[in-house]
DONU-477097 format. One line per field, with one value per atom (N, C-alpha, C): atom name; chain; x, y, z; residue number from 1; residue in one letter. Coordinates in pm, 1 decimal, decimal comma. Example, Ala and Ser with C-alpha at 12.3 -4.5 7.8 and 13.67 -1.06 7.14 Angstrom:
<nodes>
a [N;CA;C;N;CA;C]
c [A;A;A;A;A;A]
x [1319,0;1230,0;1320,0;1285,0;1367,0;1290,0]
y [-569,0;-450,0;-330,0;-225,0;-106,0;3,0]
z [780,0;780,0;780,0;708,0;714,0;787,0]
k [1;1;1;2;2;2]
r [a;a;a;s;s;s]
</nodes>
This chain:
<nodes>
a [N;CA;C;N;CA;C;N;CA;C;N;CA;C;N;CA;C;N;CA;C;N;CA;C;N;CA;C;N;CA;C;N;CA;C;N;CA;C;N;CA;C;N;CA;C;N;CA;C;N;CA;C;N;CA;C;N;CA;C;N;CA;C;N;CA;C;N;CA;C;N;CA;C;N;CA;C;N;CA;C;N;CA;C;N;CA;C;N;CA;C;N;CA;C;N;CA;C;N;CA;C;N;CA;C;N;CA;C;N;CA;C;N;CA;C;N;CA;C;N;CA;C;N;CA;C;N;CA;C;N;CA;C;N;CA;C;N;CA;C;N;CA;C;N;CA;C;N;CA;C;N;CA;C;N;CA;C;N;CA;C;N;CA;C;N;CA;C;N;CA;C;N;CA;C;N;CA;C;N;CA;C;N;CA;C;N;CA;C;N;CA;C;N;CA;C;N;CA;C;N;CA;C;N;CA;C;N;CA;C;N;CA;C;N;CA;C;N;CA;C;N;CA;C;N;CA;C;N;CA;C;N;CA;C;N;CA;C;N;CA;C;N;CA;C;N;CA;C;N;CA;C;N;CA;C;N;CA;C;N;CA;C;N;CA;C;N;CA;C;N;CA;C;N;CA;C;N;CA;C;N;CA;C;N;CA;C;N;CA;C;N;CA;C;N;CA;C;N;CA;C;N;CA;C;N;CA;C;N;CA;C;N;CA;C;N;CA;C;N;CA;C;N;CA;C;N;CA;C;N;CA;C;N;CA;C;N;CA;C;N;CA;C]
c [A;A;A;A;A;A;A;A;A;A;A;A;A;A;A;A;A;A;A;A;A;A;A;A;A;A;A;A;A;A;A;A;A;A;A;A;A;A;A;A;A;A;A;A;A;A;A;A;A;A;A;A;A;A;A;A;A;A;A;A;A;A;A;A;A;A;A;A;A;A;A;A;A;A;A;A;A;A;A;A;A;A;A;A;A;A;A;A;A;A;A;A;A;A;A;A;A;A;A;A;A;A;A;A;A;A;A;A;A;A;A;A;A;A;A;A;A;A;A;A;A;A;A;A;A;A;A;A;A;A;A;A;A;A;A;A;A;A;A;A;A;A;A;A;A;A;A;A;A;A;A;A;A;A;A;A;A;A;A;A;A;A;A;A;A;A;A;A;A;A;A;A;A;A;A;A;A;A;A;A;A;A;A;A;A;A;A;A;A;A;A;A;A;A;A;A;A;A;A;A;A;A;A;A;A;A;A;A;A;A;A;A;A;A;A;A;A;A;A;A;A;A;A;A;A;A;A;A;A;A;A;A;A;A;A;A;A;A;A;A;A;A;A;A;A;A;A;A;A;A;A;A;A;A;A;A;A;A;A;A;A;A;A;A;A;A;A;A;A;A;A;A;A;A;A;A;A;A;A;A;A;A;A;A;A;A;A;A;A;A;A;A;A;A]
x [519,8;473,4;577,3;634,6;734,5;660,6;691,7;595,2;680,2;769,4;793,3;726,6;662,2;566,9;451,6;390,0;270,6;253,6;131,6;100,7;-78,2;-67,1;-182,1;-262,3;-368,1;-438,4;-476,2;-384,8;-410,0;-514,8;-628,7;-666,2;-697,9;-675,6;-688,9;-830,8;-811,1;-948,0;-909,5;-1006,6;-1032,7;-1106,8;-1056,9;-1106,2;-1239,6;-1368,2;-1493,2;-1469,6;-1396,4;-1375,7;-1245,9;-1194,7;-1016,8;-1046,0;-997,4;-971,0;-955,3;-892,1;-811,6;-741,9;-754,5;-674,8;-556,3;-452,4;-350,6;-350,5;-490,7;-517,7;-561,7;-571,4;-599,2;-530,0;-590,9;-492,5;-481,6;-348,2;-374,2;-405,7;-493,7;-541,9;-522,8;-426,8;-418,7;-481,5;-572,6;-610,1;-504,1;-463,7;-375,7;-422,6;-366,9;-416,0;-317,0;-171,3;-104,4;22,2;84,4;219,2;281,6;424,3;552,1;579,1;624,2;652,6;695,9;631,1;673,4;564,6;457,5;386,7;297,1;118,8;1,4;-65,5;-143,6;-224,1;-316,9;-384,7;-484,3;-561,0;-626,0;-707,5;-625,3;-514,6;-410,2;-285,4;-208,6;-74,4;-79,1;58,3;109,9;216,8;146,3;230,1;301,8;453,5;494,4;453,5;503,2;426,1;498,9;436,8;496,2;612,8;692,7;832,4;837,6;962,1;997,8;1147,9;1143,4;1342,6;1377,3;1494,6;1579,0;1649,4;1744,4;1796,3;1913,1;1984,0;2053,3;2087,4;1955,8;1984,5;1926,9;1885,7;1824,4;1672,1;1608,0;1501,9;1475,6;1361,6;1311,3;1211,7;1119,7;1044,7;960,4;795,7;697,9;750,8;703,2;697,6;586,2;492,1;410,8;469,1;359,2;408,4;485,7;363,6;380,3;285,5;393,8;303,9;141,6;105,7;-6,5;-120,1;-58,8;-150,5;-214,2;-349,0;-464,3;-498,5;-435,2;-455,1;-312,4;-292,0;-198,0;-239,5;-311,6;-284,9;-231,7;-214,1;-123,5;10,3;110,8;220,6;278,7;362,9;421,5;554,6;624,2;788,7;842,5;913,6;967,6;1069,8;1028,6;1065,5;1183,5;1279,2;1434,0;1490,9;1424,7;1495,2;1471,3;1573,5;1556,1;1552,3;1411,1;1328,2;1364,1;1331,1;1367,8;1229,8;1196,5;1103,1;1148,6;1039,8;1019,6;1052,4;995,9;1036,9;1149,7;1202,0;1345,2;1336,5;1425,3;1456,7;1369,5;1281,2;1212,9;1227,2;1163,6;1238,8;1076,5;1035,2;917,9;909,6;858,6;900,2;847,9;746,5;650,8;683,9;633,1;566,8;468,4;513,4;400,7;330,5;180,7;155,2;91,9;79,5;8,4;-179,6;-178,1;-325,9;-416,6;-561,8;-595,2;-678,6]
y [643,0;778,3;872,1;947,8;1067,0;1181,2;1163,5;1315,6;1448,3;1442,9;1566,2;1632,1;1554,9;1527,1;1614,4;1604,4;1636,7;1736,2;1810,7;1891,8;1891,2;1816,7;1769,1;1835,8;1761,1;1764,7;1591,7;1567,4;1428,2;1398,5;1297,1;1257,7;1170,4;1102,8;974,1;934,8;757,0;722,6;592,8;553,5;429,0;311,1;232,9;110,9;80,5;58,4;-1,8;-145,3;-217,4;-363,2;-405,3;-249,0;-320,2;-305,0;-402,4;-417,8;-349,4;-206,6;-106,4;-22,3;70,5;241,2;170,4;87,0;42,7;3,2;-47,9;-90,6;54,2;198,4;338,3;326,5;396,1;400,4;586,3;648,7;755,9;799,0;856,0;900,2;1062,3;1043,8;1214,4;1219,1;1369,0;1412,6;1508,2;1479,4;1546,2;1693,7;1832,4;1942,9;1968,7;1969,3;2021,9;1926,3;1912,8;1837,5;1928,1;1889,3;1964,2;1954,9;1986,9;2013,6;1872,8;1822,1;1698,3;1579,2;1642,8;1491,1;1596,2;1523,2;1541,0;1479,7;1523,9;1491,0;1407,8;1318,4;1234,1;1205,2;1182,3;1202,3;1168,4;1087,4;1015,9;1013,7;1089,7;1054,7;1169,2;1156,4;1239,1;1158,6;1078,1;988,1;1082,5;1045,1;1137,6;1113,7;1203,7;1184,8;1106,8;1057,2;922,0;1009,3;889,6;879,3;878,2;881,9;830,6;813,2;711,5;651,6;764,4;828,2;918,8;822,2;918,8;821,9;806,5;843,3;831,7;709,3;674,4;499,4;577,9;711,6;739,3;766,0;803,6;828,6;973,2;1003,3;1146,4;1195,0;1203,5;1220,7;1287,4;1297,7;1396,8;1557,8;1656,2;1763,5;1888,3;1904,8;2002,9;2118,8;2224,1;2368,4;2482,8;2421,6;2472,7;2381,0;2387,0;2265,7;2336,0;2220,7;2183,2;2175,8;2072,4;2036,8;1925,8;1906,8;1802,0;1668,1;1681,3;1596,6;1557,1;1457,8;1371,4;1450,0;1530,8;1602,3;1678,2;1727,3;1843,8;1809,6;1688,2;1671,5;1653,4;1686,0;1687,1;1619,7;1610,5;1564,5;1686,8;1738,4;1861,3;1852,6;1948,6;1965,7;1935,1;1939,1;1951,0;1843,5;1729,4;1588,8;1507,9;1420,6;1306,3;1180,6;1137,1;1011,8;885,7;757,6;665,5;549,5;461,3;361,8;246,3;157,4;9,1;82,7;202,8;254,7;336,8;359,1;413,1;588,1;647,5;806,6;892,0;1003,3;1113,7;1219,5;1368,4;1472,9;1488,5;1584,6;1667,6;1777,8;1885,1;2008,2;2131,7;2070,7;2134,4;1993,6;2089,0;1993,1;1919,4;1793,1;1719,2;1651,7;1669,4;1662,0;1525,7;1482,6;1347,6;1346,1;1236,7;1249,8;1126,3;1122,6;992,8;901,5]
z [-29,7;-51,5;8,2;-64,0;-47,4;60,2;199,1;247,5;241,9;136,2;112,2;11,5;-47,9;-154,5;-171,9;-58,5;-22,6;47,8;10,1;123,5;148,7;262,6;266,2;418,5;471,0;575,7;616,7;713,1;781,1;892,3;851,5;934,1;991,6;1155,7;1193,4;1165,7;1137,5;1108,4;1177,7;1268,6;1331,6;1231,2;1214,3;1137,9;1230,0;1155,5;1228,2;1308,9;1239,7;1323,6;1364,6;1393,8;1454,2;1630,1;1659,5;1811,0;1933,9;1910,0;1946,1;1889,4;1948,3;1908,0;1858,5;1877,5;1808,0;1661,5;1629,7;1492,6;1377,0;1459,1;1389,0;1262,3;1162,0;1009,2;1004,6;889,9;895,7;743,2;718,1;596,2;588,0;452,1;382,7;278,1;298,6;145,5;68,6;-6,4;-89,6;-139,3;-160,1;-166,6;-302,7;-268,8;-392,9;-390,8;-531,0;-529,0;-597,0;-586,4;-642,6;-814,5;-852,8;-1025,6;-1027,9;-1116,5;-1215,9;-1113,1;-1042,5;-1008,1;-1007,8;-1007,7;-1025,7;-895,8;-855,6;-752,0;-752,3;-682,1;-671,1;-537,4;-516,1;-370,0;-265,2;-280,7;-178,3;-158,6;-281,3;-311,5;-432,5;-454,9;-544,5;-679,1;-774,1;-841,1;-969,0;-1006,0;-1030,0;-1229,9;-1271,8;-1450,3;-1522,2;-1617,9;-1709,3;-1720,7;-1798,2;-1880,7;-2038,6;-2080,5;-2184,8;-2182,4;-2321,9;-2287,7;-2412,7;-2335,5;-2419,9;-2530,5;-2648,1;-2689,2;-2640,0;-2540,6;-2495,8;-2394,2;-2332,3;-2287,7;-2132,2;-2128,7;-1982,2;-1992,6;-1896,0;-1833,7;-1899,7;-1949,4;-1956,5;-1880,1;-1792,9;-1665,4;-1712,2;-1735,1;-1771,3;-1664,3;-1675,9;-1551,5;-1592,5;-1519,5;-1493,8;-1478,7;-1562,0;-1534,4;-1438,1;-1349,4;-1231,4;-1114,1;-938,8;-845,5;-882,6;-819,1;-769,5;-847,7;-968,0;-1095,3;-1010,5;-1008,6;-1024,3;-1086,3;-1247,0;-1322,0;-1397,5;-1471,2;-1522,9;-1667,4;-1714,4;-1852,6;-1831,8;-1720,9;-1678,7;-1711,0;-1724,1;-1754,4;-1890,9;-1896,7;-2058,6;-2037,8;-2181,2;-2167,4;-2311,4;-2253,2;-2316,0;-2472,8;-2521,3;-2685,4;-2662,7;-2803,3;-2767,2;-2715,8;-2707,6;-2659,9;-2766,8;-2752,4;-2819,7;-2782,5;-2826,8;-2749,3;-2851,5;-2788,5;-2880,7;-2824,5;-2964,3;-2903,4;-3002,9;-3027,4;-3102,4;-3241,5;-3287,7;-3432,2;-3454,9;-3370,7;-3392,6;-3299,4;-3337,9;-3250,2;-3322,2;-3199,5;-3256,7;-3188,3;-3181,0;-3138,9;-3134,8;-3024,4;-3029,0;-3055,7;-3169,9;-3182,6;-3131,7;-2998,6;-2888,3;-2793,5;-2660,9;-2529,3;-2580,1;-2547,4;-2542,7;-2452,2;-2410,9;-2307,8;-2294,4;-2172,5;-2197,1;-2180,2;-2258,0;-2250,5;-2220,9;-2199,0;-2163,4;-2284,1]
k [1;1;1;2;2;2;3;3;3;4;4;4;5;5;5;6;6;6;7;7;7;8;8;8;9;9;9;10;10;10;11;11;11;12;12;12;13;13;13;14;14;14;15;15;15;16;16;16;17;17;17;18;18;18;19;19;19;20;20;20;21;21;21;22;22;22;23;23;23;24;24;24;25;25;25;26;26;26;27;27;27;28;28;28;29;29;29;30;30;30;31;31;31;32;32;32;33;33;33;34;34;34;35;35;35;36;36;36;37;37;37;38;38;38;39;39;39;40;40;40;41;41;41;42;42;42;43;43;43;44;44;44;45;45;45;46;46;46;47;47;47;48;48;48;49;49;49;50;50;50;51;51;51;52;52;52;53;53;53;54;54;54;55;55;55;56;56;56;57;57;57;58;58;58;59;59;59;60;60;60;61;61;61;62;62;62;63;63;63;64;64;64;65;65;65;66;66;66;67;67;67;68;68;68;69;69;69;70;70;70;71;71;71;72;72;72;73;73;73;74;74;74;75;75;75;76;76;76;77;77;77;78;78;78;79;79;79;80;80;80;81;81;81;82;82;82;83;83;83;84;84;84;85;85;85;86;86;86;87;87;87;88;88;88;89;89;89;90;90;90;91;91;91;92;92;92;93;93;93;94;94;94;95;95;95;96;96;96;97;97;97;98;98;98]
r [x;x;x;x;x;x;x;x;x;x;x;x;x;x;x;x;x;x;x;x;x;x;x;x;x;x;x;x;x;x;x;x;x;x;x;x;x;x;x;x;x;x;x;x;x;x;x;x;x;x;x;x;x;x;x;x;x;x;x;x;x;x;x;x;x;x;x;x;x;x;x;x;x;x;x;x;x;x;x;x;x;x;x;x;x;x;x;x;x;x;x;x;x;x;x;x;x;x;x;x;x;x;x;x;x;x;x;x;x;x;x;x;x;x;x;x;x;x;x;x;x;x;x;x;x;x;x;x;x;x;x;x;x;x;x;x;x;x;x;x;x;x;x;x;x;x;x;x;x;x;x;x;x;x;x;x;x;x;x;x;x;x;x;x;x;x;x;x;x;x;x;x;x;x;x;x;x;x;x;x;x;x;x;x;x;x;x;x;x;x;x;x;x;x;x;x;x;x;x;x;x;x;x;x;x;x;x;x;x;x;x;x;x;x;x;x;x;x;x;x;x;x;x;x;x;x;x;x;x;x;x;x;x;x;x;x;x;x;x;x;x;x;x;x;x;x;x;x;x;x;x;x;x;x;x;x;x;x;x;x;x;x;x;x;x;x;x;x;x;x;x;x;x;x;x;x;x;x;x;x;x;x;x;x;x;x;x;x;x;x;x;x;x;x]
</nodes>
């Protein structure tokens, strides 16, 4: 987990059957993440992909931080994507969906 990632509120939580204060875990609730990841109660995982046709990575990215949900991400018009059926172009954002 990236904690540059996050901007959260941490709090210690003692395990019911650990031994000692040494065995404490630390738990964050997640509040907002940065452009191109979506939030989830714990973490901030960043938005799907797609393979350019170029042989790289295309990265989903949100509008603006501190999207909530994974529909919130898109992979942007103006590229050219490639799969199992050959190269396509999106002629809008396309966003992902569930």
């Amino acid at each position: 987990m990236n904690k540059n990632r996050l901007l959260g509120i941490c709090i210690g939580a003692v395990s019911v059957f650990a031994y000692d204060a040494a065995h404490a875990a630390m738990m964050c609730k997640v509040y907002s993440c940065n452009v191109g990841y979506y939030a989830t109660d714990y973490s901030c995982p960043r938005c799907p992909s797609l393979m350019r046709a170029d042989g790289g990575t295309q990265y989903g990215t949100t509008p603006s931080a501190g999207m909530s949900a994974i529909t919130a991400c898109y992979v942007p018009a103006g590229v050219t994507y490639k799969d199992a059926t050959g190269q396509f172009e999106f002629t809008s954002n396309c966003n992902y969906s569930r």
